[in-house]
N, C-alpha and C positions, 0 to 999 in steps of 0.2 A: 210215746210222744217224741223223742230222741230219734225213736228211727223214720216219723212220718216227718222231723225237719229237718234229718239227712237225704231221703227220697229227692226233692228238687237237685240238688248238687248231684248226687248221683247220677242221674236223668242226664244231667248236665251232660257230665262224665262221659255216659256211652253215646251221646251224640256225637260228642267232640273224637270221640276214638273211630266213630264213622263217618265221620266227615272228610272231607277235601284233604286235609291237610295226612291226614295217615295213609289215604289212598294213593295220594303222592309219593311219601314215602316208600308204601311198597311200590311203584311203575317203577320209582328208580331203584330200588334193589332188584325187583326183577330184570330190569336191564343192566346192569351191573354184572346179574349172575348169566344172561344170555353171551356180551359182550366176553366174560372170562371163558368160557364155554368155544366160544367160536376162536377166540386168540388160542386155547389151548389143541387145537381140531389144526389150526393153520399151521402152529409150532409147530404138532407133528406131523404133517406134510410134509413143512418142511426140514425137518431133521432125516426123514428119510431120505430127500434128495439131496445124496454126496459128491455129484458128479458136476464137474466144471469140462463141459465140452469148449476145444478149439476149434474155429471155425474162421471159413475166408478161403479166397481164388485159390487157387494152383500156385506154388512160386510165392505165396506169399512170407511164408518161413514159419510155420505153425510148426513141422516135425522137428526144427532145431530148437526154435524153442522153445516146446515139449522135453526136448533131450536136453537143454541148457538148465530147465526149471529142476530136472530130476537128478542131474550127476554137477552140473557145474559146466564140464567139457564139452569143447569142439566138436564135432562130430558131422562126416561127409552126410547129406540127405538125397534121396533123389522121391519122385513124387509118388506120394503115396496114394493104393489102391482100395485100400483095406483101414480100418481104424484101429490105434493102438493106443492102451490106458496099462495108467501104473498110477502105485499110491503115490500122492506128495504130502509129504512131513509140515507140517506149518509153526512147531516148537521145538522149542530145543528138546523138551523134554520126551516128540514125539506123540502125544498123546491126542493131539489136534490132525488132520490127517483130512484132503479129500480126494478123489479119485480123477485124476486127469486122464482126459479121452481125446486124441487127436484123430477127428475124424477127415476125410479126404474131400478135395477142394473142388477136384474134376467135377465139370458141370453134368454129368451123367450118374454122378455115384452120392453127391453131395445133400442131394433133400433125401435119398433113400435111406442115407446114414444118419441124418437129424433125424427121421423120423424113429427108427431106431430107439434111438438114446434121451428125443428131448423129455422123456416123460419123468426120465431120472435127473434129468439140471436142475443143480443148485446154482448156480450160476453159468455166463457165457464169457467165452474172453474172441471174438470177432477179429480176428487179426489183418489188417491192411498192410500191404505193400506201398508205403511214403514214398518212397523212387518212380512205380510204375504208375501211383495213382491218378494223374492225369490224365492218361490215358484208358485206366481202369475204371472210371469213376461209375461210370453207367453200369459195368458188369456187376463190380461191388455192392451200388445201390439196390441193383435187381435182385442178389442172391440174400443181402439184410432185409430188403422188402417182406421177399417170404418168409423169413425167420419169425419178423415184428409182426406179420398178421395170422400166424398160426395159433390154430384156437390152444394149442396145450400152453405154447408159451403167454399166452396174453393171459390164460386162467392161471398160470403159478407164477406169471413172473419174474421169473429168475434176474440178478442183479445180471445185470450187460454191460463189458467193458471193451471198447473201441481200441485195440491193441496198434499205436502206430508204429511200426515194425520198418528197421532200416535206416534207421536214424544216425549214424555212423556216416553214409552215405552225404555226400555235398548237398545235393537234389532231393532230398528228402524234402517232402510238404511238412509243412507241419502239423502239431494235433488239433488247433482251433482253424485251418484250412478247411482239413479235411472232415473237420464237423461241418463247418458252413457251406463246404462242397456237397454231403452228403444231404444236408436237410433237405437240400435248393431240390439236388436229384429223388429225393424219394417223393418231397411235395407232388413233382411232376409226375411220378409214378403212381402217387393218391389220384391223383386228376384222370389221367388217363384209363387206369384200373376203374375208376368208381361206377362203371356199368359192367362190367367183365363179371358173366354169371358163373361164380368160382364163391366155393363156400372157405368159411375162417383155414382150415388147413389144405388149401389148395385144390380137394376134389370138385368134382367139374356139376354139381348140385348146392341152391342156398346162393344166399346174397353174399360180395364180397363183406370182408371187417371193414371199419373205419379204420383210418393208421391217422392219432391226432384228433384234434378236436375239427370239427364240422365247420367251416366258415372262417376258417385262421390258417395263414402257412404252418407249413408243419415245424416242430422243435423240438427235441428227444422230452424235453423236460411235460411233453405232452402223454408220454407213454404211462404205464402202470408200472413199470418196472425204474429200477434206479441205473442212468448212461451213463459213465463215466468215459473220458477219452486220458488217455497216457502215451507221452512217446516214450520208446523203446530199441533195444538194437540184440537181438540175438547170437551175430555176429558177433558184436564188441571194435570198438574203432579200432583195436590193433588187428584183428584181423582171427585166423587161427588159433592165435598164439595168445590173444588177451581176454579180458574177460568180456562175459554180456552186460546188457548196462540194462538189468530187469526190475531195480530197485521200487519204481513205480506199479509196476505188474507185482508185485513179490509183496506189497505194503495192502493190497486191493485185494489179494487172495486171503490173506489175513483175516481182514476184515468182512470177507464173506463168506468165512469159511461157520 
């Protein structure tokens, strides 16, 4: 008798345990456990990518401050043909460490060498010439064009920072110039590209990428990755003889490292 007027409650019981309310519960742990699954897959991608490639024109000063990042000191450059990496240290203690790779600017050697290396960027440090850039703006924008719509960089990523280089210099642009110079030029270059039968990494097969959202000027803050701009001076306002002034560049490798 006891157990035919627990039967109803019970009944109750496994209905309620199959209903709506439990099945919900498991969708979100399931996706709970997808969601960890998939951050733990991306993490290690990206722990494996240790490389912070330099990049930018000819002249723009990426091999000194390559060389400034890793000793400290001056040191004479002339343009490089070939790409050169050495570890850089990011604590005191050493233990923190990524691979910096100065690759070469010349318009001949340039996407042969990104393509190289972009597969290993953990991040990018894009170096501009703030003296010449008035004059460069168009070249610069063309050669960041290609970087932003290559399929390897748009699938990882990598944190991109807008190195403005030369700032020592009277004539230097500044870094929120040379953003608002750069979007105006690359907009124009979404526009004009967006028939050009060239697939996401440049080969001459497949539609071009999108660079930006569809139906809006373009604004870095449009990309997958995270833009940063910093100005900067390799050099150092004394010259030879003083220091570089990379405290901006030096705070941002830190932090993506």
């Amino acid at each position: 008798a006891m157990a035919g007027g627990l039967e109803p409650h019970l009944e109750a019981l496994r209905r309620e345990l199959g209903g709506p309310a439990v099945l919900s519960v498991l969708v979100a742990l399931i996706a709970v456990a997808i969601t960890f699954l998939i951050w733990r897959f991306v993490q290690g991608r990206k722990s494996s990518r240790k490389a912070v490639l330099l990049l930018g024109l000819c002249d723009a000063g990426k091999t000194l401050l390559f060389a400034r990042l890793l000793s400290g000191r001056y040191r004479d450059t002339q343009t490089s043909i070939t790409d050169s990496s050495a570890v850089y240290r990011l604590s005191q203690d050493k233990s923190t460490h990524v691979t910096l790779i100065d690759l070469p600017g010349h318009e001949s050697l340039r996407l042969q060498f990104l393509e190289r290396f972009k597969a290993a960027a953990r991040a990018i440090v894009f170096v501009v010439d703030s003296v010449a850039f008035q004059r460069e703006v168009k070249d610069v924008a063309e050669f960041l064009y290609q970087v932003l719509v290559d399929s390897t960089v748009l699938r990882n990523a990598p944190a991109l920072l807008i190195a403005c280089n030369k700032q020592d210099v009277t004539m230097a642009k500044s870094a929120k110039l040379i953003q608002q110079q750069l979007e105006k030029e690359l907009n124009t270059l979404r526009v004009t590209r967006s028939a050009a039968p060239t697939s996401l990494d440049g080969s001459a097969t497949g539609g071009p990428a999108q660079l930006g959202k569809k139906g809006k000027d373009f604004d870095f803050s449009q990309l997958p990755m995270k833009v940063e701009f910093v100005e900067c001076s390799a050099r150092g306002s004394k010259g030879e003889e003083g220091e570089a002034d990379l405290e901006g560049l030096e705070k941002w490798l830190v932090k993506v490292a």
